[in-house]
C-alpha positions in Angstrom: -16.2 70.5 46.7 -19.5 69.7 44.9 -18.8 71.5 41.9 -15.1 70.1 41.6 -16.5 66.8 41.7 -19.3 66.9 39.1 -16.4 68.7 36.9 -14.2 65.4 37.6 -17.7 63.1 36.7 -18.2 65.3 33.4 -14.4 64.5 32.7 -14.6 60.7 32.8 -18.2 60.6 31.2 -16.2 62.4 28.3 -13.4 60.7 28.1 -13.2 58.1 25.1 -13.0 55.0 26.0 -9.9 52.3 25.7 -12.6 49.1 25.6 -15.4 49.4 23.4 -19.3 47.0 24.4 -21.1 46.1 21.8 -23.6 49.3 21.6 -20.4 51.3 20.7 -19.1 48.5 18.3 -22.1 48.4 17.2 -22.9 52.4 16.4 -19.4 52.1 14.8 -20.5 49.8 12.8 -23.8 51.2 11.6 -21.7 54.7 10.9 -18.9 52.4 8.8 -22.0 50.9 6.5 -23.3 54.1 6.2 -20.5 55.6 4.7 -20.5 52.9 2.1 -21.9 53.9 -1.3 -21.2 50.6 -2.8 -24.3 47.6 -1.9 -21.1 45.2 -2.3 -18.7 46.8 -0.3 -20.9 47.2 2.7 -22.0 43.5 2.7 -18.2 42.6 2.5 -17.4 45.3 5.3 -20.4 44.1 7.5 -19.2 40.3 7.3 -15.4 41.3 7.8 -17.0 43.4 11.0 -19.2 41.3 12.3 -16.4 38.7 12.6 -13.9 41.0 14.4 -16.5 42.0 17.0 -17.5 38.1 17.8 -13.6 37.7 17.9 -13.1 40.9 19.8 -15.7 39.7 22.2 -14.7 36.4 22.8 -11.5 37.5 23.7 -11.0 38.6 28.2 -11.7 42.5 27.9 -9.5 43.5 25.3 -8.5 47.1 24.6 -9.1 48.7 21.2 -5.7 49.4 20.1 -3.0 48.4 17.8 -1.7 45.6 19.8 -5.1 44.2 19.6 -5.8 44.1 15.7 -1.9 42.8 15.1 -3.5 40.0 17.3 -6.1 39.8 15.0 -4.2 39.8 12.4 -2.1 37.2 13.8 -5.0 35.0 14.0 -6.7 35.5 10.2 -2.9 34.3 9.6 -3.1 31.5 11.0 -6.7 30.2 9.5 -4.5 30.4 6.5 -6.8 33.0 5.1 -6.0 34.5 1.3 -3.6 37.9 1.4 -6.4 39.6 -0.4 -8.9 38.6 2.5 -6.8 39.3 5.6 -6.1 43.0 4.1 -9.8 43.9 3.2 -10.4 42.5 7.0 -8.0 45.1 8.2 -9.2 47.5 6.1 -12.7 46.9 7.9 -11.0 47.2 11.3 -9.3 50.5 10.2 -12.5 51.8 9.3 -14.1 51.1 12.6 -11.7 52.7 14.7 -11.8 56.1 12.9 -15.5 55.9 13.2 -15.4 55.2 16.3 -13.1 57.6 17.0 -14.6 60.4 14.9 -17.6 59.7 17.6 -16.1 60.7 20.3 -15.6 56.4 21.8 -12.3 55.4 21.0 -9.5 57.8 21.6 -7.4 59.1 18.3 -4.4 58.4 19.3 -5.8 54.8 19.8 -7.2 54.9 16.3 -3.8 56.1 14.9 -2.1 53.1 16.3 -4.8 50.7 14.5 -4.5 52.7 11.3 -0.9 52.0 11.1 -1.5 48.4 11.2 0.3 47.0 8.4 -1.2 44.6 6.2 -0.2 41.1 4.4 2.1 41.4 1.8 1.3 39.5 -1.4 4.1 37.6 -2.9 3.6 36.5 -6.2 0.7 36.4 -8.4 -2.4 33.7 -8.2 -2.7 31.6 -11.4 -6.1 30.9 -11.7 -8.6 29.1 -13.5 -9.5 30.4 -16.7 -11.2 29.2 -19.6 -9.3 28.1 -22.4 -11.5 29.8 -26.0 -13.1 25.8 -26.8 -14.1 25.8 -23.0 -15.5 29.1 -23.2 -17.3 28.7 -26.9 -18.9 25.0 -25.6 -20.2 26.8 -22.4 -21.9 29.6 -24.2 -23.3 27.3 -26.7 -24.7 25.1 -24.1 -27.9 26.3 -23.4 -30.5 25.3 -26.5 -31.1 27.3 -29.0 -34.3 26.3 -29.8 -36.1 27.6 -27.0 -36.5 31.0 -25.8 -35.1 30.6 -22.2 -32.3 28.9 -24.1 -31.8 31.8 -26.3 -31.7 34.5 -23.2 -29.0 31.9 -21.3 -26.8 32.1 -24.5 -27.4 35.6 -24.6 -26.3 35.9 -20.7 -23.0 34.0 -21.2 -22.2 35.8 -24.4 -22.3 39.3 -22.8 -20.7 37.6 -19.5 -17.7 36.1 -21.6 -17.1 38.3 -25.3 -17.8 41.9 -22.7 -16.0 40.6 -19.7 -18.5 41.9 -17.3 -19.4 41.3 -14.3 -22.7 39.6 -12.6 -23.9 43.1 -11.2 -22.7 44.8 -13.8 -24.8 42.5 -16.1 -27.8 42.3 -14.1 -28.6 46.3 -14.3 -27.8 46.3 -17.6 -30.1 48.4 -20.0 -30.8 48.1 -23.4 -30.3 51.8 -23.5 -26.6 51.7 -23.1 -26.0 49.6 -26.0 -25.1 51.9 -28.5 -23.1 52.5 -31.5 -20.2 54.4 -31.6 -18.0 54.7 -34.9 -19.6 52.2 -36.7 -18.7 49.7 -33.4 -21.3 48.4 -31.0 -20.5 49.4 -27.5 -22.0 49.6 -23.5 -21.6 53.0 -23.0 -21.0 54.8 -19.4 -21.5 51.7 -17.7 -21.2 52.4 -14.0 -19.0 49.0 -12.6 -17.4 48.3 -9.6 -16.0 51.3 -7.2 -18.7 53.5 -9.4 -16.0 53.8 -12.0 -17.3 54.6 -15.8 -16.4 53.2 -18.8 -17.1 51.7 -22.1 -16.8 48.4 -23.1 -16.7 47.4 -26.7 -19.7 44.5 -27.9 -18.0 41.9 -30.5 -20.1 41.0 -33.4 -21.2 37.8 -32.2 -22.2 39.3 -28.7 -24.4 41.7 -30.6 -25.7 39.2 -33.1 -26.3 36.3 -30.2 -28.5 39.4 -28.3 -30.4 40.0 -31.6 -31.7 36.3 -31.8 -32.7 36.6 -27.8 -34.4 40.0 -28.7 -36.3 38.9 -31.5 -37.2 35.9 -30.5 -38.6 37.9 -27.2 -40.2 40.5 -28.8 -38.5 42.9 -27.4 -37.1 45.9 -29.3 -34.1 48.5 -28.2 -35.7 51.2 -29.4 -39.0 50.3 -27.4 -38.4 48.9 -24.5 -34.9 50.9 -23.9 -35.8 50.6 -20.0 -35.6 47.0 -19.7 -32.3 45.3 -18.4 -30.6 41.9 -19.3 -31.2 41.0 -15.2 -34.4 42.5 -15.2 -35.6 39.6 -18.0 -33.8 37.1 -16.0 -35.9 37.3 -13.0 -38.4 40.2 -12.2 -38.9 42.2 -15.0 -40.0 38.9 -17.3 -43.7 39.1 -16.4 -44.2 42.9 -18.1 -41.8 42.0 -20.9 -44.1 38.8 -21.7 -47.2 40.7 -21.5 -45.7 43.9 -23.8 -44.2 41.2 -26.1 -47.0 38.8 -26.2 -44.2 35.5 -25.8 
């Protein structure tokens, strides 16, 4: 009888769970980030997260199943949230379910059920705000010209608006990847969002606007290849002045 009994205690202590505490959410949640190469993506998985578990938990002792994130679902609806941001909330929730699942607290068939979750359709396209080409040449030539932050600013903006980068992209920017290519200027292999690779072509004026910055710096490609756009708009300025002497 003992040993039928400890077999039936083994069983239950095995058994994945149908409600999850917070120590499971919790170690879901840690193995979710972990699996996150991207620094952006696991700040915008940890916020979409952390806001399902303080809604999961305010809720009276809710199963973790598919009935539950439709709830969920039901409820980013009605905060009137963006398509875009109710999906990549799912998404989130997806994710934490087959962690969960994959150790051994929630079980699959539950995590099935929340994978097949559908999410918010898009209808239409957003419009946007965009710059019109006087807009976007009086903000790059705001900054003055006649000082060397000013310089830097315009050089900032011109890479930001002629390259169509992004901030991160931008701020770990090296000089290094600035190349030429068939008689073009060019960033070349530069590692953007998702870790995709490519090459963006430099207009003239981008290239000649970095030049003045440069110069005017003291800072030269060929010498100081290791030093990034970002890396002169915060950290990196201190050993750039000293190497330069500005």
């Amino acid at each position: 009888m003992r040993k039928t009994s400890t077999r039936k205690a083994k069983g239950k202590k095995n058994r994945p769970k149908i409600k999850l505490g917070i120590p499971d959410l919790q170690h879901s949640k840690a193995a979710v980030l972990r699996s996150l190469g991207s620094p952006d993506s696991r700040r915008g998985y940890q916020h979409a997260i952390d806001e399902f578990v303080a809604w999961y938990c305010s809720e009276p002792r809710l199963a973790f199943n598919k009935t539950v994130v439709l709830r969920y679902r039901f409820h980013l609806e009605e905060r009137a949230l963006a398509p875009g941001t109710i999906n990549v909330r799912l998404a989130a929730v997806r994710r934490l379910a087959y962690e969960a699942a994959d150790a051994g607290l929630l079980s699959p068939e539950l995590a099935a059920g929340i994978h097949r979750v559908k999410g918010v359709r898009k209808l239409g396209s957003r419009l946007g705000n965009w710059l019109t080409v006087d807009e976007a040449s009086a903000l790059w030539q705001l900054p003055d010209d006649q000082t060397l932050t000013g310089k830097r600013n315009r050089a900032i903006l011109a890479t930001l608006l002629g390259c169509g980068l992004r901030r991160r992209e931008l701020a770990e920017l090296a000089l290094e990847s600035l190349q030429r290519r068939e008689e073009r200027w060019a960033i070349v292999d530069l590692v953007g969002k998702g870790r995709h690779i490519r090459t963006v072509p430099v207009p003239n004026w981008v290239k000649e606007t970095l030049d003045v910055w440069l110069t005017a710096a003291g800072i030269g490609a060929a010498r100081y290849s290791d030093v990034s756009v970002g890396q002169a708009n915060s950290g990196g300025t201190a050993s750039q002045t000293r190497r330069s002497g500005t």
